[in-house]
N, CA and C atoms as an extended XYZ file, in Angstrom:
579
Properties=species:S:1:pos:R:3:atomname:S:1:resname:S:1:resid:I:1 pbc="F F F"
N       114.108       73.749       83.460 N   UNK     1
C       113.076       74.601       84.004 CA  UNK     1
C       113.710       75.564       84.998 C   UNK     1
N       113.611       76.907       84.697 N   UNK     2
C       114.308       78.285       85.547 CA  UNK     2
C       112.554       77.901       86.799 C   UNK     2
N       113.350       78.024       87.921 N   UNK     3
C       112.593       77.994       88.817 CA  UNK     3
C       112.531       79.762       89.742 C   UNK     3
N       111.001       79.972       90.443 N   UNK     4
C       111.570       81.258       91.421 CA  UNK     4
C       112.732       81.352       91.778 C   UNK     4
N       113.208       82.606       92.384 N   UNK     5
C       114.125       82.838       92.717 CA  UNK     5
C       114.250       82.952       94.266 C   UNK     5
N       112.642       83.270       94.890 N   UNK     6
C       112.670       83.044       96.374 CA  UNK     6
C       111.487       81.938       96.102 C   UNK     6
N       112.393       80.842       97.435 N   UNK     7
C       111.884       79.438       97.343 CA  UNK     7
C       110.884       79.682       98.435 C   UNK     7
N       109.805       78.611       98.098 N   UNK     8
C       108.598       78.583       99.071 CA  UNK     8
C       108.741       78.350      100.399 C   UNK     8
N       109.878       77.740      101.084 N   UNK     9
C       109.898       77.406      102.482 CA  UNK     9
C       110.727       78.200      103.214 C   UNK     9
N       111.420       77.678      104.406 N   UNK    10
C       112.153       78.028      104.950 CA  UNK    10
C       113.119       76.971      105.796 C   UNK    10
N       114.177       77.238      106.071 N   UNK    11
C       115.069       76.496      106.730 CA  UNK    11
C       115.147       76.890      108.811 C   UNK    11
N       115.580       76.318      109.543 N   UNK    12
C       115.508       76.496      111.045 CA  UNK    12
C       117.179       75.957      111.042 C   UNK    12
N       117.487       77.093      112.023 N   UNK    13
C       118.721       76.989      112.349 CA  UNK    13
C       118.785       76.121      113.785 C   UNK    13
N       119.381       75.277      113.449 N   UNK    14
C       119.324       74.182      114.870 CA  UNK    14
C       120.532       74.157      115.741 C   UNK    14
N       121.915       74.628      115.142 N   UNK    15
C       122.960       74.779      115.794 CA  UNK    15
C       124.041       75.494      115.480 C   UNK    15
N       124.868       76.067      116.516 N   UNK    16
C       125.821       77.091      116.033 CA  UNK    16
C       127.296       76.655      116.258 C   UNK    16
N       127.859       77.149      115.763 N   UNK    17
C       129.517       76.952      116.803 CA  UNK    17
C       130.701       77.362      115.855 C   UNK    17
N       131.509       78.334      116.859 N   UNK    18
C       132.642       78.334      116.623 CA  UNK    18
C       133.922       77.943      117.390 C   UNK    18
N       135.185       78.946      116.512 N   UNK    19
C       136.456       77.844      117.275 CA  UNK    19
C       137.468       79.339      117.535 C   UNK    19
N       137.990       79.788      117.996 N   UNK    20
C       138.828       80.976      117.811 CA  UNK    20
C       140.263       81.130      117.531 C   UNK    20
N       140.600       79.755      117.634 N   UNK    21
C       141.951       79.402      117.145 CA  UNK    21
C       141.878       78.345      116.128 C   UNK    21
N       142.591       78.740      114.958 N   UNK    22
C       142.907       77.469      114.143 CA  UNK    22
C       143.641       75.964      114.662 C   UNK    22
N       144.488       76.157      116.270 N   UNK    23
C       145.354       75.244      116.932 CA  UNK    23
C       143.977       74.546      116.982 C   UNK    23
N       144.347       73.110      116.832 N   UNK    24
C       143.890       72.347      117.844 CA  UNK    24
C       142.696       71.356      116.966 C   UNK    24
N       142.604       71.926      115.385 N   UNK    25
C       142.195       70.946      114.284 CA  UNK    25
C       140.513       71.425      113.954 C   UNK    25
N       139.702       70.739      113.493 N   UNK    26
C       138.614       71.155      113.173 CA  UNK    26
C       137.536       71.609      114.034 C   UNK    26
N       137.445       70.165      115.080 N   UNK    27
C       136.742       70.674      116.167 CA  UNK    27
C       136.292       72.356      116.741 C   UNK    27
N       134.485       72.618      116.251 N   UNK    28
C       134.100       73.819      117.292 CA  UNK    28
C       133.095       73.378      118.296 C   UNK    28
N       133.027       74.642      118.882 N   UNK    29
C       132.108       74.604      120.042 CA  UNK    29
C       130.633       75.210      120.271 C   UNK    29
N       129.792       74.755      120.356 N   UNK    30
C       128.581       74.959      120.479 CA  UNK    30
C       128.335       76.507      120.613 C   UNK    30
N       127.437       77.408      120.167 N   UNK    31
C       127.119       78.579      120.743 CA  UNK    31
C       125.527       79.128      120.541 C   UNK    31
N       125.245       79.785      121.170 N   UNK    32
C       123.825       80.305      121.534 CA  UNK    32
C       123.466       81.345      120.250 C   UNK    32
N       124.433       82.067      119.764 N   UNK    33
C       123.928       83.507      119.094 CA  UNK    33
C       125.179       83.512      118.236 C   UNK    33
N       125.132       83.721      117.155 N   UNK    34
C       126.760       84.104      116.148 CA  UNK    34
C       126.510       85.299      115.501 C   UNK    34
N       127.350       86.309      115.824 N   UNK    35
C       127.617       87.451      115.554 CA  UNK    35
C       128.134       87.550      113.814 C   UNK    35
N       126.999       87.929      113.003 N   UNK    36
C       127.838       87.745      111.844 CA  UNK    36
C       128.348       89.190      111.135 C   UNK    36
N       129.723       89.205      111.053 N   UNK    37
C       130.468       90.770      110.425 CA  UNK    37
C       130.687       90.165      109.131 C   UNK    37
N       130.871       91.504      108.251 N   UNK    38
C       131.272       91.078      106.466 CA  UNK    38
C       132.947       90.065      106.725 C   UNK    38
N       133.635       90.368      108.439 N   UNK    39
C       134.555       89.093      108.043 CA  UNK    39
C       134.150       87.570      108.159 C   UNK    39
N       132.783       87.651      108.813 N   UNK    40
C       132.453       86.295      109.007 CA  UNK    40
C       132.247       86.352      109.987 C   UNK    40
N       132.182       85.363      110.802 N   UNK    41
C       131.855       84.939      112.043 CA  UNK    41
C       132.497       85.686      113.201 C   UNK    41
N       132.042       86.238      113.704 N   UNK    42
C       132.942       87.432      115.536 CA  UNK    42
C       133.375       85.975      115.883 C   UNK    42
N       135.008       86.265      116.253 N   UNK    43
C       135.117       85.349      117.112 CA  UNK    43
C       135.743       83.667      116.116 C   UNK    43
N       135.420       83.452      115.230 N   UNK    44
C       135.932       82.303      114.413 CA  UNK    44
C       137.024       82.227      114.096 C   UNK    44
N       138.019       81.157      113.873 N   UNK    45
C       139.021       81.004      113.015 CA  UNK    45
C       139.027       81.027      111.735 C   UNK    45
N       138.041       81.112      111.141 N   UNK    46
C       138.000       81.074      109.513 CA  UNK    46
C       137.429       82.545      109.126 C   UNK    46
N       137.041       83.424      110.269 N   UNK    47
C       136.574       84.787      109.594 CA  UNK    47
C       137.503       85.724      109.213 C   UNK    47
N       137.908       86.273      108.410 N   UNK    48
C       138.277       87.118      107.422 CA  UNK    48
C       138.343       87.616      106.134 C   UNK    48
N       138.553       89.164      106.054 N   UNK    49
C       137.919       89.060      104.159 CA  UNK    49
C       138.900       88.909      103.613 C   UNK    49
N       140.101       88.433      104.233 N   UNK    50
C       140.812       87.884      102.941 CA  UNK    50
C       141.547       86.627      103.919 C   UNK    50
N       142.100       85.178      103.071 N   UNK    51
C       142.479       84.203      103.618 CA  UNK    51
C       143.885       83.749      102.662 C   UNK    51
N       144.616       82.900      102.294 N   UNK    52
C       145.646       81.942      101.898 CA  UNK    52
C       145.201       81.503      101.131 C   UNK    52
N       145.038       81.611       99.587 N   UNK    53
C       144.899       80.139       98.639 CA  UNK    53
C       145.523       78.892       98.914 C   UNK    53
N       144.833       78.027       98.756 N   UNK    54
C       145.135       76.571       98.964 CA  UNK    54
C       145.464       75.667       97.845 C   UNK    54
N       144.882       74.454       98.417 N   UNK    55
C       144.891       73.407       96.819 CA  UNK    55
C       143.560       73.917       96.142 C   UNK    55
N       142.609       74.074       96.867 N   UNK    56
C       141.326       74.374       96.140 CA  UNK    56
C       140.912       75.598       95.168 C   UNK    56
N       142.346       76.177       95.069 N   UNK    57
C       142.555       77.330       94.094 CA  UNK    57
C       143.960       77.095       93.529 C   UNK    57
N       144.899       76.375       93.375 N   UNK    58
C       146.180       75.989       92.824 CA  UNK    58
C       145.935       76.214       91.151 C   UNK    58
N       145.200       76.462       90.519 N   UNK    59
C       144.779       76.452       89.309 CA  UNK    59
C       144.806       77.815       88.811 C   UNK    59
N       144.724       78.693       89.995 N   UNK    60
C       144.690       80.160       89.616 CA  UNK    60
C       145.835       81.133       90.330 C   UNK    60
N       146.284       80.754       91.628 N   UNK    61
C       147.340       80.758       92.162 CA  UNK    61
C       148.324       80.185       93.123 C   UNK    61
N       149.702       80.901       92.999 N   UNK    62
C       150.070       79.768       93.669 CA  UNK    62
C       149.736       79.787       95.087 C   UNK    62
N       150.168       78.790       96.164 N   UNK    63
C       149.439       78.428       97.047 CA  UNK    63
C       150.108       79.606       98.254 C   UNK    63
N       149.224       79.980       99.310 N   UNK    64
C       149.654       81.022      100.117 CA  UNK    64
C       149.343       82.685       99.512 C   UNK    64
N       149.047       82.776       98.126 N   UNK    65
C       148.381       83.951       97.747 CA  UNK    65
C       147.292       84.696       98.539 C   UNK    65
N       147.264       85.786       98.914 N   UNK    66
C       145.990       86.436       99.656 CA  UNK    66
C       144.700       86.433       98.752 C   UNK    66
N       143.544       85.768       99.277 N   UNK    67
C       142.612       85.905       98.151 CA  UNK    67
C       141.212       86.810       98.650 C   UNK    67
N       139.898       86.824       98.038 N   UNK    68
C       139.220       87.283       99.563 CA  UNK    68
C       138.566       86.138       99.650 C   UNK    68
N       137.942       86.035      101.048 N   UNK    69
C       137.643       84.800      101.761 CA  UNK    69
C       136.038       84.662      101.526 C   UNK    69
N       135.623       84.064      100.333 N   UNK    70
C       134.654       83.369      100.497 CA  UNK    70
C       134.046       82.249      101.111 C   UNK    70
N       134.835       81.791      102.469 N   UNK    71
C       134.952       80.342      102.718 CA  UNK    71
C       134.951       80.648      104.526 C   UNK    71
N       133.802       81.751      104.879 N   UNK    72
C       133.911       82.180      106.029 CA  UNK    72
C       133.135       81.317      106.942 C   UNK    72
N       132.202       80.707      106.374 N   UNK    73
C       131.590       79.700      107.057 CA  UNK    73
C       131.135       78.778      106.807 C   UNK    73
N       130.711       77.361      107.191 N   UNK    74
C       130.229       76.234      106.799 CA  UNK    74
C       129.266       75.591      107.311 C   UNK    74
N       128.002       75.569      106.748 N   UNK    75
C       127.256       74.967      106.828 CA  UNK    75
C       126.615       73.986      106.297 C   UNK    75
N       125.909       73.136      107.463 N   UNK    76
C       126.002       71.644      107.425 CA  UNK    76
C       124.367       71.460      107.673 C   UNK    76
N       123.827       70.222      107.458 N   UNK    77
C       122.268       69.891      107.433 CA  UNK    77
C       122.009       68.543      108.028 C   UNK    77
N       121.791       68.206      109.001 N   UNK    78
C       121.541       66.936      110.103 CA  UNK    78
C       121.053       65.645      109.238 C   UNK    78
N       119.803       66.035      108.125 N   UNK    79
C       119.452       64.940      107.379 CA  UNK    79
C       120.801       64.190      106.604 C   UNK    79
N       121.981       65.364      106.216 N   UNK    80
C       122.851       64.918      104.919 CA  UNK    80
C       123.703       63.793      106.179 C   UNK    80
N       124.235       64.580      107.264 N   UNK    81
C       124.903       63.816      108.577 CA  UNK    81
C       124.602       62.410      108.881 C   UNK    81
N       123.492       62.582      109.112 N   UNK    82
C       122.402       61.254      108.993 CA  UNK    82
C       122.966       60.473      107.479 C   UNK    82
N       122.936       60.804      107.037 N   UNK    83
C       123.229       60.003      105.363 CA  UNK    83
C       124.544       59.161      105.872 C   UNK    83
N       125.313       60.240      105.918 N   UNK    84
C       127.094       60.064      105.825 CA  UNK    84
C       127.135       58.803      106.852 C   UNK    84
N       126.718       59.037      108.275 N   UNK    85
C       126.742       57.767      109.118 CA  UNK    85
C       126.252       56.616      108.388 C   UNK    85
N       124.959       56.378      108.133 N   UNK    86
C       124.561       55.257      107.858 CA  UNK    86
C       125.617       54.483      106.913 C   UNK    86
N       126.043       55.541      105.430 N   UNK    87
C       126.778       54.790      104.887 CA  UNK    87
C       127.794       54.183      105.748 C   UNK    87
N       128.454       55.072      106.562 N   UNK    88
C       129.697       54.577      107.024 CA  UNK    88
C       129.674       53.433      108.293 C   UNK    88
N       128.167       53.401      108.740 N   UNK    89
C       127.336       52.097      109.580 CA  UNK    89
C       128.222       52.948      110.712 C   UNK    89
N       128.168       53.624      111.184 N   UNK    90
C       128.564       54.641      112.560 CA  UNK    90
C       127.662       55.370      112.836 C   UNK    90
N       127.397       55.403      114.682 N   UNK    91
C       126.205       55.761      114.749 CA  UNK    91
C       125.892       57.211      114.630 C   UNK    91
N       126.648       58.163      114.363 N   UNK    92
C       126.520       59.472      114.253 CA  UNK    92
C       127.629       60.003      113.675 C   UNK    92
N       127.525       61.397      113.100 N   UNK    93
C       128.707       62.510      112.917 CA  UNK    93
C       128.050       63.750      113.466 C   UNK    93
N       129.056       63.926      114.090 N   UNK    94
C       129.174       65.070      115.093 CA  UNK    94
C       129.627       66.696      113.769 C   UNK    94
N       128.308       67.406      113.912 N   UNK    95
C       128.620       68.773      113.134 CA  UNK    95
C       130.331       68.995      113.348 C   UNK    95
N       130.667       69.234      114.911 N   UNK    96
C       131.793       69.755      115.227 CA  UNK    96
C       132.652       69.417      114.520 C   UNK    96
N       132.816       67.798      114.229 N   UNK    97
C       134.364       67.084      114.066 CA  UNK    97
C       134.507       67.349      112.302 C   UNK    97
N       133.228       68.157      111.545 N   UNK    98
C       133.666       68.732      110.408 CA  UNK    98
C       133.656       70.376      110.148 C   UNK    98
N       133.942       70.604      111.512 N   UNK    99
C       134.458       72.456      111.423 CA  UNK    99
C       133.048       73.424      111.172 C   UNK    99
N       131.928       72.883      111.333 N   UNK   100
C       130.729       73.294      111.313 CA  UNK   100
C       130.497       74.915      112.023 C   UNK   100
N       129.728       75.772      110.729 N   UNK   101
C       129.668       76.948      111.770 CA  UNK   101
C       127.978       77.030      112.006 C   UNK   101
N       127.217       76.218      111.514 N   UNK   102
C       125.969       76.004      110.902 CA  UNK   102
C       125.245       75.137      111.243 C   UNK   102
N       124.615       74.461      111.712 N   UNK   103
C       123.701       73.240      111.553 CA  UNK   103
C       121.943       73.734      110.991 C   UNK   103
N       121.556       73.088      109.541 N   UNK   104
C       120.155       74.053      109.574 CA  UNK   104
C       119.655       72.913      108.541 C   UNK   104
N       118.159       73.068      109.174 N   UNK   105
C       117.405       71.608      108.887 CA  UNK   105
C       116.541       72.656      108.029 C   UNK   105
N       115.510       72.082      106.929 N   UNK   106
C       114.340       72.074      106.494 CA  UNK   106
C       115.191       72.141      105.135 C   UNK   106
N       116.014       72.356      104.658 N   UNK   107
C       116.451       72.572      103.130 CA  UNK   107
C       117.090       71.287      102.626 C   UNK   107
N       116.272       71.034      102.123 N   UNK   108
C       116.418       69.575      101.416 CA  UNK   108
C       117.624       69.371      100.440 C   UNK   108
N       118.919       68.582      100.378 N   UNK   109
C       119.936       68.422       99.952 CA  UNK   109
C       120.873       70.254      100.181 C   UNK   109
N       121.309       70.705      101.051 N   UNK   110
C       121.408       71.889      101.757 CA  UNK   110
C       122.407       71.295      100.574 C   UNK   110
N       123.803       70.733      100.633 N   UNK   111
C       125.090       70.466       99.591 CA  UNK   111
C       124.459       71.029       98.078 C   UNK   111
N       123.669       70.530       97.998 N   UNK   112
C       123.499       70.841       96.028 CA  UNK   112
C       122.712       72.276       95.532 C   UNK   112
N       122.850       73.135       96.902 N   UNK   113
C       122.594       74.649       96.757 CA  UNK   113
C       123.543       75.238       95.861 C   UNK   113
N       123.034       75.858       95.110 N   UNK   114
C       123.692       76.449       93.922 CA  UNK   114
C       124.422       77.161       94.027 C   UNK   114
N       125.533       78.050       93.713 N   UNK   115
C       126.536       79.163       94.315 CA  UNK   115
C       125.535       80.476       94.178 C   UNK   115
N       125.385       81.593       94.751 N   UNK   116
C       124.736       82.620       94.775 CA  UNK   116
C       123.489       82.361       95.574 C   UNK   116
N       123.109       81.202       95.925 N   UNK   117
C       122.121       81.096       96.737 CA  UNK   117
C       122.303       82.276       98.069 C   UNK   117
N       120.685       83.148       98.151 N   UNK   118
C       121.334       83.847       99.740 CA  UNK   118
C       120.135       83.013      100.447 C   UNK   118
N       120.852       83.159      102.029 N   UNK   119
C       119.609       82.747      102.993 CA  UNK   119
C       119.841       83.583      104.283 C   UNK   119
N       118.815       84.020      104.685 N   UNK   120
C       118.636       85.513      105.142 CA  UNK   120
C       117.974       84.956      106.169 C   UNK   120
N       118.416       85.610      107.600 N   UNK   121
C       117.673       85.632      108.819 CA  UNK   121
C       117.097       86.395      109.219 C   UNK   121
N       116.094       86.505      110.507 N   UNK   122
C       115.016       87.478      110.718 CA  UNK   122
C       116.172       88.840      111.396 C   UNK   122
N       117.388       88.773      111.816 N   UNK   123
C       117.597       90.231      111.680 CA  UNK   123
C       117.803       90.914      110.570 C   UNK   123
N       117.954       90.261      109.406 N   UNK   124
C       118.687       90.705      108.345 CA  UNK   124
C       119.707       89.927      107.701 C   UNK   124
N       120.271       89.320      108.558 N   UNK   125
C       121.994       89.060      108.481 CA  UNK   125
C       121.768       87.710      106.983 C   UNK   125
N       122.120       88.103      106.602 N   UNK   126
C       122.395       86.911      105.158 CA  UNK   126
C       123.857       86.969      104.502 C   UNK   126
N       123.831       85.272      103.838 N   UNK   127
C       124.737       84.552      104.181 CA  UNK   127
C       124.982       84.263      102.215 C   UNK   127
N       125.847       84.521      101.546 N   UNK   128
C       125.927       83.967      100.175 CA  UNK   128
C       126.421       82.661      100.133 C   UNK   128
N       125.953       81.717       99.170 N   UNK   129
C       126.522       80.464       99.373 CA  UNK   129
C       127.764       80.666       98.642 C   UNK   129
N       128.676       80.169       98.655 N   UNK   130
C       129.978       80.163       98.042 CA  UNK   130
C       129.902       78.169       97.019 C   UNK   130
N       129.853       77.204       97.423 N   UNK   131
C       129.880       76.560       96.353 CA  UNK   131
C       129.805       75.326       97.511 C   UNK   131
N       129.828       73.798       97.078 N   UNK   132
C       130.078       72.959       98.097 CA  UNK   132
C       130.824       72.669       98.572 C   UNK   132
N       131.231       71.850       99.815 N   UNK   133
C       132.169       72.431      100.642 CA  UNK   133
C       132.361       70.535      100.362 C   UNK   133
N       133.419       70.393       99.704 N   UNK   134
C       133.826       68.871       99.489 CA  UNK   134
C       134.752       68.344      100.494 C   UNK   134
N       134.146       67.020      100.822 N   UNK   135
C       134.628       66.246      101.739 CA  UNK   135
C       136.461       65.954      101.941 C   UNK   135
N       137.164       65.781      102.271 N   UNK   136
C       138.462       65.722      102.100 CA  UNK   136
C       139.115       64.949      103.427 C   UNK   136
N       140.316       64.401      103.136 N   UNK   137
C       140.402       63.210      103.970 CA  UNK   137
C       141.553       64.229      105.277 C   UNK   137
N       141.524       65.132      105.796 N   UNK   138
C       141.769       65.552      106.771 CA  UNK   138
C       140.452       65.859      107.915 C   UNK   138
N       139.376       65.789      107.317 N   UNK   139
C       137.991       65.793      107.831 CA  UNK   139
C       138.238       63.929      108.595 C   UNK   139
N       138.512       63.099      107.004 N   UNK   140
C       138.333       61.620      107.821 CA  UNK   140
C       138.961       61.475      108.783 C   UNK   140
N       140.014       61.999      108.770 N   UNK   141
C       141.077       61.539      109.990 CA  UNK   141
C       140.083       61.966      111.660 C   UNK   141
N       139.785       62.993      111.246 N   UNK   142
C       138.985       63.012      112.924 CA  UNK   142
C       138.136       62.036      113.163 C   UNK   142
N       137.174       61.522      111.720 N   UNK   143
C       135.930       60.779      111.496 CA  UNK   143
C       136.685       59.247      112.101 C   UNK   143
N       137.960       59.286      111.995 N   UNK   144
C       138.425       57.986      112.041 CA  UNK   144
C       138.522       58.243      113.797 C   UNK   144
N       139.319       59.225      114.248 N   UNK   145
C       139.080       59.617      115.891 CA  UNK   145
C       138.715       58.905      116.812 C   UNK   145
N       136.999       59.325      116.140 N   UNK   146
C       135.832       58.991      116.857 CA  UNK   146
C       135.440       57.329      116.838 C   UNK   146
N       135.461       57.262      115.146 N   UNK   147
C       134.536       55.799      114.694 CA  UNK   147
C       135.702       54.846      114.215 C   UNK   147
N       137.255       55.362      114.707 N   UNK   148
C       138.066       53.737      114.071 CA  UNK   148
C       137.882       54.287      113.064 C   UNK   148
N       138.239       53.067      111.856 N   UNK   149
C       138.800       52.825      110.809 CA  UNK   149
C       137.230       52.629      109.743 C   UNK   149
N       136.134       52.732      109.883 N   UNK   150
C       135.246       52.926      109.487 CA  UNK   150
C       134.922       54.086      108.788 C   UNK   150
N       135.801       55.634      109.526 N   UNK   151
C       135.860       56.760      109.215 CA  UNK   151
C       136.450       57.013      108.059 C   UNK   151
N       137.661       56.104      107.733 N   UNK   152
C       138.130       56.313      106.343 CA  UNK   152
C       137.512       56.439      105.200 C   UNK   152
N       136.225       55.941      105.093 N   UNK   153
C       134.571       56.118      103.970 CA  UNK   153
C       134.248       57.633      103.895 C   UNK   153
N       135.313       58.312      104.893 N   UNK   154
C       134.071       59.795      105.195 CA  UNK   154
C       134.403       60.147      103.604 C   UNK   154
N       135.220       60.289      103.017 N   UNK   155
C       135.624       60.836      101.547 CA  UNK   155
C       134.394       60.786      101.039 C   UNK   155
N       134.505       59.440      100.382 N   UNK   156
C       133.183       58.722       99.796 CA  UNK   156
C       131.724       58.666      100.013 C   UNK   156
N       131.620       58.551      101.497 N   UNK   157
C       130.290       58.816      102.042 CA  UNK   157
C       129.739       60.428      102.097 C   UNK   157
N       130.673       61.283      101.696 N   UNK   158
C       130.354       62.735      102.223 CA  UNK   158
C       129.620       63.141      100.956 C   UNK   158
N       130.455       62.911       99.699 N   UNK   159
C       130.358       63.528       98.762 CA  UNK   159
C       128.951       63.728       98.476 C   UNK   159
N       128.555       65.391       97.807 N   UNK   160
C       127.308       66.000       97.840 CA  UNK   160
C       126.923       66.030       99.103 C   UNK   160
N       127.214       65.569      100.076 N   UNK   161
C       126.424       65.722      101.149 CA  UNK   161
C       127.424       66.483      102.490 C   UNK   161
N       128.478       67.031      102.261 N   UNK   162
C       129.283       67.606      103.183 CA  UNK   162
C       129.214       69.360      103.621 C   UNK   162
N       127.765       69.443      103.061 N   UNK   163
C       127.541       71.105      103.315 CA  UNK   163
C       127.886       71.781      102.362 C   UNK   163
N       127.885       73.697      102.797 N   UNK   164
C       128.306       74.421      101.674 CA  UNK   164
C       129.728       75.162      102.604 C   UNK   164
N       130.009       76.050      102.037 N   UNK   165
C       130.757       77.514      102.603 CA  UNK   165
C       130.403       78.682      102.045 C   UNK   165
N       129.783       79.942      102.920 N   UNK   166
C       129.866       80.721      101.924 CA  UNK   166
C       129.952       82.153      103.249 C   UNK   166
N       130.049       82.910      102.609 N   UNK   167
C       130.415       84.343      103.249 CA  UNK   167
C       129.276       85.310      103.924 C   UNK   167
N       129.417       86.319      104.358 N   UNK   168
C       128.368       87.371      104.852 CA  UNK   168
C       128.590       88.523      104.169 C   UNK   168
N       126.824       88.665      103.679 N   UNK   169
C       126.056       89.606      102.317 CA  UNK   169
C       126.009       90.915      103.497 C   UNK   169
N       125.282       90.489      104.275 N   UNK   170
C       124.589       91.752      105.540 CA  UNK   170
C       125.351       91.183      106.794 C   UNK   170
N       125.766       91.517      107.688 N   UNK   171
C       125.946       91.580      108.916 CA  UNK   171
C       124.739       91.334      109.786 C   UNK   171
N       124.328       90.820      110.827 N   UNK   172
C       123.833       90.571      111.837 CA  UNK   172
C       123.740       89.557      112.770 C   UNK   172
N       123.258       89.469      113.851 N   UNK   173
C       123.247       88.494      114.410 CA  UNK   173
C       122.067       87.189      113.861 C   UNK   173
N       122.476       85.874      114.549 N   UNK   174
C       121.540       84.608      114.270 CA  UNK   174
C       122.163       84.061      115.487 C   UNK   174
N       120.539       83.453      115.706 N   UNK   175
C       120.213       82.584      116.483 CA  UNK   175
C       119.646       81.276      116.738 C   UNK   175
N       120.220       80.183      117.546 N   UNK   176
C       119.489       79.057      117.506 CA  UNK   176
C       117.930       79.333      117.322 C   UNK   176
N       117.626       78.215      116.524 N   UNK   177
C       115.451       78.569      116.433 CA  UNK   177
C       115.303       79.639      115.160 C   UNK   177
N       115.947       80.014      114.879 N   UNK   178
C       116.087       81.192      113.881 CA  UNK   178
C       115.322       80.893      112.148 C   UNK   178
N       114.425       81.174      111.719 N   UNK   179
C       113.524       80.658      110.578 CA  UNK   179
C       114.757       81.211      109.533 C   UNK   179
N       115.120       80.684      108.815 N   UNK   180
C       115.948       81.475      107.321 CA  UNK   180
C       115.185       81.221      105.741 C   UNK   180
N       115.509       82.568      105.260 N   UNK   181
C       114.599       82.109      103.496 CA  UNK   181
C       115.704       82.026      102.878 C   UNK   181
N       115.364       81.269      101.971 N   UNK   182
C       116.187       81.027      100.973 CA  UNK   182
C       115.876       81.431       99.643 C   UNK   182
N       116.864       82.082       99.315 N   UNK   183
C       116.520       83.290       97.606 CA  UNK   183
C       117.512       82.195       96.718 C   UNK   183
N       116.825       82.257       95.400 N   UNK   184
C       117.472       81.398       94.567 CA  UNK   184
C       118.234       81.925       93.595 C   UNK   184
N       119.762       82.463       92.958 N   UNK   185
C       119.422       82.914       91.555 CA  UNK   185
C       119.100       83.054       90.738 C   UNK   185
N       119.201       83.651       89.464 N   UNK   186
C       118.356       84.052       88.791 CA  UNK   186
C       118.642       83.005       88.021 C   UNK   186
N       117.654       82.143       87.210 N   UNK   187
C       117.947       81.263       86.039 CA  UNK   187
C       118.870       79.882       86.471 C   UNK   187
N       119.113       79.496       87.922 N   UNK   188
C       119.152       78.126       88.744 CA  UNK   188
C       118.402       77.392       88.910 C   UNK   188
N       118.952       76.085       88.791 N   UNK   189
C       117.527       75.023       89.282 CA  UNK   189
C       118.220       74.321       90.347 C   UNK   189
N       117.323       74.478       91.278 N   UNK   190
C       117.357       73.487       92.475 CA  UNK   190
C       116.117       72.641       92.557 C   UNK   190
N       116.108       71.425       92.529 N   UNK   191
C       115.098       70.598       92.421 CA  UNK   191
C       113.829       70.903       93.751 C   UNK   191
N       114.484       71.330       94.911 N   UNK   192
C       113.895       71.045       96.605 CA  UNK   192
C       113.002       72.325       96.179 C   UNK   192
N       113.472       73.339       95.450 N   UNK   193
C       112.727       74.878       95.257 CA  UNK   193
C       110.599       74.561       95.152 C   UNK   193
């Protein structure tokens, strides 16, 4: 079943944060307002329109290739967070300690957003989803940080549920409290729609 393409609800942006140096590991920092440019985030370590292929492109080139950076930001959803702990019987995960530029509640399984998904804020500023943003065990190692040796599950416990990444359509600013819609592509099914 091809569902609309703009979904009936809306999502609330509950938290922001960036990091301005890549030193110093995943960990960001809380912020009030995020400036969003077509490189991404003002101010982030991951904003630019073009970045390094990795392993997560080794299939198409080799690694260190300039590519453009669909992978400018990451966002994460408190219910999926909530998931990941329980499995891992720890009492929380901290947005930060998985490089979070995002925290945004009301979109039900935010991870199993389709690629091309946009979600658009009241200045304008919208955000393309780029694809899911899979769990990986340099994430656990912080998870382990915090929670011991319990954290080593983050792999396992994340999966589908570790957010998306995706880039900036429009430029503008967003803000904590901030209502976002969510547009669906054309001929996608998302079940939450």
């Amino acid at each position: 079943m091809a569902l609309q393409r703009k979904a009936a609800f809306q999502g609330k942006v509950e938290q922001l944060y960036a990091r301005p140096s890549r030193d110093g590991g995943f960990e960001k920092a809380p912020l009030g307002k995020l400036n969003l440019l077509f490189s991404g985030p003002e101010g982030d370590c991951h904003a630019g329109l073009t970045r390094l292929s990795d392993s997560r492109t080794l299939l198409l080139y080799p690694r260190q290739t300039p590519i453009r950076n669909v992978r400018q930001l990451t966002l994460l959803a408190p219910d999926e967070l909530k998931d990941i702990a329980d499995t891992l019987g720890v009492s929380h995960i901290d947005p930060t300690w998985l490089g979070a530029n995002m925290l945004i509640s009301g979109i039900a399984d935010l991870t199993l957003l389709p690629p091309s998904t946009r979600l658009q804020f009241p200045s304008g500023a919208t955000l393309v989803v780029d694809m899911e943003n899979a769990p990986c065990s340099q994430v656990a190692k912080v998870v382990v940080d915090h929670h011991g040796k319990a954290g080593w599950g983050f792999v396992n416990a994340a999966t589908n549920k570790r957010g998306v990444t995706g880039w900036v359509e429009r430029e503008g600013e967003v803000k904590i409290g901030d209502a976002l819609t969510l547009t669906l592509p054309p001929n996608r099914i998302y079940a939450h729609a």
